[in-house]
C-alpha positions as CSV (number, residue, x, y, z in Angstrom):
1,X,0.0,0.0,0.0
2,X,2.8,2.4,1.0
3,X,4.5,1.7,-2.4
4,X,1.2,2.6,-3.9
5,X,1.3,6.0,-2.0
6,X,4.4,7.1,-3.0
7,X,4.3,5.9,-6.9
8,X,0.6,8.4,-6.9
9,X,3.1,10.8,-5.4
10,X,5.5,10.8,-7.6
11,X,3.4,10.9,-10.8
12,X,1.4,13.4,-9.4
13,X,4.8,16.0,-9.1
14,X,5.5,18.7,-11.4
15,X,8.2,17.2,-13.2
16,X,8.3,19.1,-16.2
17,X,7.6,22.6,-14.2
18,X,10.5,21.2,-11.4
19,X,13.5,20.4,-14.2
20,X,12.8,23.8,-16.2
21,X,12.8,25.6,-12.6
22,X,16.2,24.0,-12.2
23,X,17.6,24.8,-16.0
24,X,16.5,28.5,-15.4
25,X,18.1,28.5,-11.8
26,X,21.6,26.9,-13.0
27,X,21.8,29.5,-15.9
28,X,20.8,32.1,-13.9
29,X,23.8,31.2,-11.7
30,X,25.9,31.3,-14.5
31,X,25.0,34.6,-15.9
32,X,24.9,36.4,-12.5
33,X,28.6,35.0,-11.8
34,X,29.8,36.1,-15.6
35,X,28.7,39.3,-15.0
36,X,30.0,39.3,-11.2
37,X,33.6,38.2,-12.9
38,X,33.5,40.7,-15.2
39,X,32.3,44.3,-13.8
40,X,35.1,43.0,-10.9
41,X,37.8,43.1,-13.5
42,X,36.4,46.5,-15.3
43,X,36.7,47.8,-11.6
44,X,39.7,50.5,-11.2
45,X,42.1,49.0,-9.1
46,X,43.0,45.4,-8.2
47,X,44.3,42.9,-5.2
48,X,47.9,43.7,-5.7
49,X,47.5,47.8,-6.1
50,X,49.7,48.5,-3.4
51,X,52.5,51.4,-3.7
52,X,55.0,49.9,-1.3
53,X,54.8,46.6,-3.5
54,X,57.5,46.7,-5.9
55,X,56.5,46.5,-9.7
56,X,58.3,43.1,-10.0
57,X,56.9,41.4,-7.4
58,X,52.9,42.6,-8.6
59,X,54.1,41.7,-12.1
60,X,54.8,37.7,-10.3
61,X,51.7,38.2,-8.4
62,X,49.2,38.9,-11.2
63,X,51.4,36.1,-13.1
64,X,51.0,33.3,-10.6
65,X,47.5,34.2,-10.4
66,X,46.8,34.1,-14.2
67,X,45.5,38.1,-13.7
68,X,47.5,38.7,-16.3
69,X,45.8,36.2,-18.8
70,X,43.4,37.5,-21.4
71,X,39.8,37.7,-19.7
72,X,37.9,35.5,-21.6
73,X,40.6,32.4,-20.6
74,X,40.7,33.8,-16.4
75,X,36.7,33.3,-16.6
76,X,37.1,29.7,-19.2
77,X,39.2,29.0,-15.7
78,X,37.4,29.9,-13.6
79,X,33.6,27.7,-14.4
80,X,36.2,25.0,-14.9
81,X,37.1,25.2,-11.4
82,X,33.8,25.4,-10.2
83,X,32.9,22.1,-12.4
84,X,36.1,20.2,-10.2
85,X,34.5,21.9,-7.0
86,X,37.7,24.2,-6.0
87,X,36.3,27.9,-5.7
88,X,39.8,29.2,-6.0
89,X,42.4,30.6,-3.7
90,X,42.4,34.0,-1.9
91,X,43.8,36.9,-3.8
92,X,44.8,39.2,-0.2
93,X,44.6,36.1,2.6
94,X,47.9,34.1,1.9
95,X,47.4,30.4,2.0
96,X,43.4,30.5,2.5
97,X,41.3,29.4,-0.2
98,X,37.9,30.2,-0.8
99,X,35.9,27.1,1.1
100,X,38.4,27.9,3.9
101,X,37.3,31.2,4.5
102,X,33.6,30.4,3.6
103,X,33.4,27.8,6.3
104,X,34.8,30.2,8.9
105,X,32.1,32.7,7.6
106,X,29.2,30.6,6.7
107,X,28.1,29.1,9.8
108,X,27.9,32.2,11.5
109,X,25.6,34.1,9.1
110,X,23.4,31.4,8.8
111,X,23.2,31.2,13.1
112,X,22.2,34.9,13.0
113,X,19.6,34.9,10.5
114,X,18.3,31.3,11.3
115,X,17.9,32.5,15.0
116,X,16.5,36.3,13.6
117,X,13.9,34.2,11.4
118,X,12.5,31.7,14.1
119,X,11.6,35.2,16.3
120,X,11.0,37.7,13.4
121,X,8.4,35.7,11.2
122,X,5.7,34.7,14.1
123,X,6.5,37.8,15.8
124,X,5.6,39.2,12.5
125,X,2.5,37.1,11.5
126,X,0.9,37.4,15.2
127,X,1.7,41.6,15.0
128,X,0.1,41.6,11.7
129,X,-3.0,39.3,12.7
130,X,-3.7,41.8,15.6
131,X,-3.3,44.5,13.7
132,X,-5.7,43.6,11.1
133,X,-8.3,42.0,13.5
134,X,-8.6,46.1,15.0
135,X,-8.5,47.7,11.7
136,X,-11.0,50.3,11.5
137,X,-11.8,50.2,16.0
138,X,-9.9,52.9,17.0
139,X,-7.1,51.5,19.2
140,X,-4.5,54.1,19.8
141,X,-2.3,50.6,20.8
142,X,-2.5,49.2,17.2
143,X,-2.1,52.8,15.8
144,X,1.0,53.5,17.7
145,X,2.5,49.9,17.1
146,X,1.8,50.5,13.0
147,X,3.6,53.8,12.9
148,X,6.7,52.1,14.4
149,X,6.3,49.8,12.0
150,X,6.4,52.4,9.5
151,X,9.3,54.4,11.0
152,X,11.7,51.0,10.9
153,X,10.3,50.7,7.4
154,X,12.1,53.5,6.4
155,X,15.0,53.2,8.6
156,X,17.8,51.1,6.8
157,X,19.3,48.6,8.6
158,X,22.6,50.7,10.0
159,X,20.9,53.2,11.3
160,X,18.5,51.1,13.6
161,X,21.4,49.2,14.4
162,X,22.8,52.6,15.9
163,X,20.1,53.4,17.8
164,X,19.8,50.3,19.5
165,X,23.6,50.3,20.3
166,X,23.1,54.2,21.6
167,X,20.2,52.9,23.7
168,X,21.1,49.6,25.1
169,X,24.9,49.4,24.7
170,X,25.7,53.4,25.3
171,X,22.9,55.3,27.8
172,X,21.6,52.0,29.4
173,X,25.1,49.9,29.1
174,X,22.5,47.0,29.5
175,X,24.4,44.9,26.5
176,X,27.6,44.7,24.9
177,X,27.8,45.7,21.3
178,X,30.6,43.8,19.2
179,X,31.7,39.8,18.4
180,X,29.8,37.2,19.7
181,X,31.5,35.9,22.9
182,X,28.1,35.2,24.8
183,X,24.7,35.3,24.1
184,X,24.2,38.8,25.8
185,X,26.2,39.8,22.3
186,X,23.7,38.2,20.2
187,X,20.5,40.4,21.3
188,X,21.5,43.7,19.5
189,X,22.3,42.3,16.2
190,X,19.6,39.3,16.3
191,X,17.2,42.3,16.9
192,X,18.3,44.3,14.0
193,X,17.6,41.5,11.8
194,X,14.5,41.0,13.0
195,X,13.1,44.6,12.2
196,X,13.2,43.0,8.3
197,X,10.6,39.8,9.0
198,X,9.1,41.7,11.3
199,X,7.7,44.8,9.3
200,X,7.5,42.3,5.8
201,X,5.2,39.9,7.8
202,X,3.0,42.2,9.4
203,X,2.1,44.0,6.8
204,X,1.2,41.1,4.5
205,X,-0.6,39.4,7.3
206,X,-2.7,42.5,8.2
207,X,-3.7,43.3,4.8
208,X,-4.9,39.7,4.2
209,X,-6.8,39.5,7.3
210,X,-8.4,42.9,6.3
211,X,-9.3,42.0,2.8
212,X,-10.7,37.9,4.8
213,X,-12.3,39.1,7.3
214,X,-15.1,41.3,5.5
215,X,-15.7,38.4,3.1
216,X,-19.4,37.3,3.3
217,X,-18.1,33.3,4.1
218,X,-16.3,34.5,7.3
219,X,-19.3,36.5,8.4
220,X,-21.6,34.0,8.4
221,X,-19.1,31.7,10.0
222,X,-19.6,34.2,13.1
223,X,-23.3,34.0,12.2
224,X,-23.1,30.4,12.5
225,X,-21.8,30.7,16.4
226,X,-18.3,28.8,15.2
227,X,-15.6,29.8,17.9
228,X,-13.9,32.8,17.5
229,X,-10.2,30.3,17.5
230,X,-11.1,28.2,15.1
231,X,-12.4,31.2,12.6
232,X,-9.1,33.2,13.5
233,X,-6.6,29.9,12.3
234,X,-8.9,28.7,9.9
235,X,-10.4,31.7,7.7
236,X,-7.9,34.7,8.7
237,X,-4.8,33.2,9.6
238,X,-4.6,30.4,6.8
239,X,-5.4,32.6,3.9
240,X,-2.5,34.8,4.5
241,X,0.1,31.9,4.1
242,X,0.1,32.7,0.2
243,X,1.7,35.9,-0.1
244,X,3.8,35.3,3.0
245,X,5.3,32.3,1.4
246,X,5.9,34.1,-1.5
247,X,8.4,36.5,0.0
248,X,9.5,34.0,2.0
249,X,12.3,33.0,-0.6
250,X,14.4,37.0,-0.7
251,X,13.2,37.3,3.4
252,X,15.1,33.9,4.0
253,X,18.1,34.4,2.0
254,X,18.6,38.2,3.5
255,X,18.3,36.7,6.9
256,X,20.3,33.6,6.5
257,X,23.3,35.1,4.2
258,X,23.1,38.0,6.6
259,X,22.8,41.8,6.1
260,X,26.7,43.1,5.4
261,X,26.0,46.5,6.9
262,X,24.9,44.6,10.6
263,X,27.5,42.2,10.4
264,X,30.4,45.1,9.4
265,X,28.7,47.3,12.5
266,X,29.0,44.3,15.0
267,X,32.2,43.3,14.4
268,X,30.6,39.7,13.5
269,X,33.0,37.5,11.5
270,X,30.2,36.3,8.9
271,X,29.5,36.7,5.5
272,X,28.5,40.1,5.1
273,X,32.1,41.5,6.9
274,X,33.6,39.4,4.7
275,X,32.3,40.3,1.5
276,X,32.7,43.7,2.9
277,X,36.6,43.1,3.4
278,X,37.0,41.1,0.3
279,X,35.6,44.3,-2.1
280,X,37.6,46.6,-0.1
281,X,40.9,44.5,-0.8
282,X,39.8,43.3,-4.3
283,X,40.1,40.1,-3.6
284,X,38.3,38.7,-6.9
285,X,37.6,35.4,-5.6
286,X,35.9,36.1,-2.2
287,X,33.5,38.1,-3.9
288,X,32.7,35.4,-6.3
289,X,32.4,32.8,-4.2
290,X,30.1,34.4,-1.7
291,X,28.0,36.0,-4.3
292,X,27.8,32.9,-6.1
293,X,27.0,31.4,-2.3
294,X,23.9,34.5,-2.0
295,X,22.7,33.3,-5.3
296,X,22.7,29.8,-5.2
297,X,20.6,30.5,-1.5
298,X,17.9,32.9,-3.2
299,X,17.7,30.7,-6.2
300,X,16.7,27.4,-3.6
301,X,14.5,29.3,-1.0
302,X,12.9,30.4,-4.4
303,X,12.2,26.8,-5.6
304,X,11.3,25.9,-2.4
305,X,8.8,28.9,-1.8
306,X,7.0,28.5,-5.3
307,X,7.0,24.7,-4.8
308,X,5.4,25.2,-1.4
309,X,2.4,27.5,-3.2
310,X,1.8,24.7,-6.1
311,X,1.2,22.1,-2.9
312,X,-0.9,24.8,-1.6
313,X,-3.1,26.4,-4.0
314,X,-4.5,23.8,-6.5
315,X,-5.1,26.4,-9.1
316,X,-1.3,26.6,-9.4
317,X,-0.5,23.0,-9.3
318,X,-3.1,22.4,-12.3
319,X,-1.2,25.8,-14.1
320,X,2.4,23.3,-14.1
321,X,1.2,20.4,-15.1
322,X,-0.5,22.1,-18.0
């Protein structure tokens, strides 16, 4: 019988939809680390620009790199690399390669934004909920609570991170500000992620429960005496899964690749200080591999997310298979 289950299973997937997802995603890849490769060599400057280096020793530099080979051989090179699996040495760090450094950085990125999504995204939905449950009733708590929302809308990312260092670390010297030695270093920058999945969600989720809730189904389901819980997860909350899980894929891949401008202001040795660094210091392969590394993340929380809409809506599921 289980055998049964999962042949109906696997018939019943969006094969075609699923492989031409995964052509477009691979040559996207592609394309978006060509043109990486490229603008980085039309950039002014280069790793081994230094005026204390003697000419000689850049000229054996650039040699033993190949940086002195035409362009369209370094980037031939390059994808042939990536085909054996070796991203490459470091340009700047001396005896590092690429995986070396992304295994140092890696891990703690995707700690940060793993932790700032498992608080940000329900705190969202269940802000957003209550928020569009007292649309239209004149709570000055719900007003006050959407024009923060607003104000951290605006705000980009450094500068809340300042005014929580100015409040907490600074004035109130409740919490430390840089590295992660303990977990009291973790609250400041695990909140400034958060203001991202936080705003996102509750928006979406309020103006999903606004446009549900006066819809003439949920009306009579409160007409019908059905509890108020069951209408709330039901017919409110459930609806609003849809376009949450459609910005799911960019909110994910932000939080788990981690935002370069908290990282660099925290001092936390992740992805986003290095990439940081690596631009800084031209160092041509750091900035491929970890905007190949972004990439590759948006382009599989992307699959994921539209996948998890086909199992969800049925309209869309009959739209792939068509």
């Amino acid at each position: 019988m289980s055998a049964l289950v999962k042949q109906s299973f696997l018939m019943n997937l969006p094969w075609r939809w699923l492989l031409n997802r995964l052509f477009n995603g691979g040559l996207t890849l592609v394309i978006v680390l060509s043109l990486t490769f490229i603008l980085l060599r039309l950039m002014p400057g280069g790793p081994f620009d230094n005026p204390k280096l003697p000419e000689s020793v850049k000229l054996a530099l650039e040699a033993r790199y190949h940086l002195n080979s035409p362009l369209w051989e370094q980037l031939v090179s390059y994808f042939q690399g990536l085909l054996r699996g070796d991203l490459g040495p470091s340009l700047v760090n001396e005896g590092r390669t690429v995986a070396d450094l992304l295994k140092d950085s890696v891990p703690v990125s995707l700690a940060l934004g793993l932790l700032a999504g498992v608080i940000g995204i329900p705190a969202g939905v269940g802000i957003g909920l209550w928020l569009g449950l007292t649309e239209g009733t004149k709570n000055w708590q719900a007003a006050l609570v959407e024009g923060l929302l607003v104000l951290i809308l605006a705000s980009p990312s450094f500068l809340i991170a300042g005014g929580l260092v100015w409040l907490f670390a600074v004035k109130l010297a409740w919490l430390p500000v840089a590295l992660l030695s303990t977990p009291a270093h973790w609250v400041l920058p695990v909140a400034t992620l958060c203001s991202v999945p936080i705003v996102s969600c509750s928006f979406l989720v309020k103006k999903s429960v606004i446009e549900t809730k006066n819809q003439l189904y949920v009306t009579l389901k409160y007409a019908y005496g059905l509890p108020n819980k069951l209408i709330l997860l039901k017919h409110l909350l459930k609806p609003s899964l849809l376009p949450l899980v459609a910005v799911s894929a960019p909110l994910l891949a932000n939080l788990l690749t981690g935002s370069f401008a908290v990282e660099y202001l925290f001092a936390i040795p992740g992805m986003g200080k290095q990439f940081i660094a690596a631009i800084i210091n031209r160092d041509y392969t750091v900035v491929l591999g970890l905007t190949g590394l972004y990439a590759l993340f948006l382009l599989v929380f992307n699959l994921i997310s539209d996948g998890l809409l086909v199992l969800i809506d049925p309209r869309l599921k009959e739209s792939t298979n068509q």
